[in-house]
N, C-alpha and C positions, 0 to 999 in steps of 0.2 A: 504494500500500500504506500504511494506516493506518499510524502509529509502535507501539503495539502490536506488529502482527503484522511487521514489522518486529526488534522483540525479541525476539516467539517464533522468528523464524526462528534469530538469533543465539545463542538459549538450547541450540534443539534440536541446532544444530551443533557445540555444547561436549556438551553431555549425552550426544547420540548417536553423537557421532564421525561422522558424513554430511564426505560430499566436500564438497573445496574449491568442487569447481560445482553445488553443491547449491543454489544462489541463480541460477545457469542454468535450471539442472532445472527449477524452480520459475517460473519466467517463464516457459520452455516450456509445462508444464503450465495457465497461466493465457492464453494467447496465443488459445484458441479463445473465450475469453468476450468479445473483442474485436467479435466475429462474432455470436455467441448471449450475449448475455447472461442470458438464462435457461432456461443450458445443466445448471446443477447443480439436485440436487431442493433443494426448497424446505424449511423447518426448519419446526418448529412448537416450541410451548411459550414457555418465555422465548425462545429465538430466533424466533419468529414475523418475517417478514419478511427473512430470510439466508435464502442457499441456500449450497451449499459442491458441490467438486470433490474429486475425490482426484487427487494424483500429486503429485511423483511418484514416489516410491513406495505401495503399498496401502493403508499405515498412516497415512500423513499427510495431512488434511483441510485443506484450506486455504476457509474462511467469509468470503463477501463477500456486500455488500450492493448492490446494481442500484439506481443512479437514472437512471429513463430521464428524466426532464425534461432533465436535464443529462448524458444518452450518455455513464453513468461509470459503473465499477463499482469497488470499495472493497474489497481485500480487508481485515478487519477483525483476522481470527485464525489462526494456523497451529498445529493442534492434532497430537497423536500419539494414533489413534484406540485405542490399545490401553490407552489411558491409563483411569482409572477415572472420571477429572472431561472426557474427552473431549466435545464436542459428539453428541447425540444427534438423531434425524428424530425420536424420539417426547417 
């Protein structure tokens, strides 16, 4: 996990009050990109080359970046999709 999204997670966890194992959750929910790495749809626009996951819950996006050269994937951002500056597919 980038240091960025690193902070957002730490932001979203003051902000929104999310459980202590919200940092569980969340490796949970990232634990199948291990497998498929390009398992989330893909972005377009300024994110052109990100794809993102949701969970775990609905509203949180979590935005990484696949390099297979190097069988790595990067989460970059942990977004709150209800947000108005959220990551968008269009």
């Amino acid at each position: 996990m980038a240091r960025a999204a690193a902070e957002d997670l730490r932001r979203l966890l003051l902000t929104h009050s999310l459980p202590t194992d919200t940092p569980a959750r969340v490796r949970t929910s990232l634990a199948p990109l291990r497998t498929f790495p390009l398992l989330g749809p893909a972005l377009h626009g300024r994110w052109e080359g990100f794809r993102f996951v949701v969970g775990p819950w609905r509203w949180l996006i979590l935005v990484y970046r696949h390099f297979p050269a190097e069988n790595r994937v990067v989460v970059v951002t942990i977004q709150d999709a209800r947000s108005s500056s959220a990551v968008t597919s269009q």
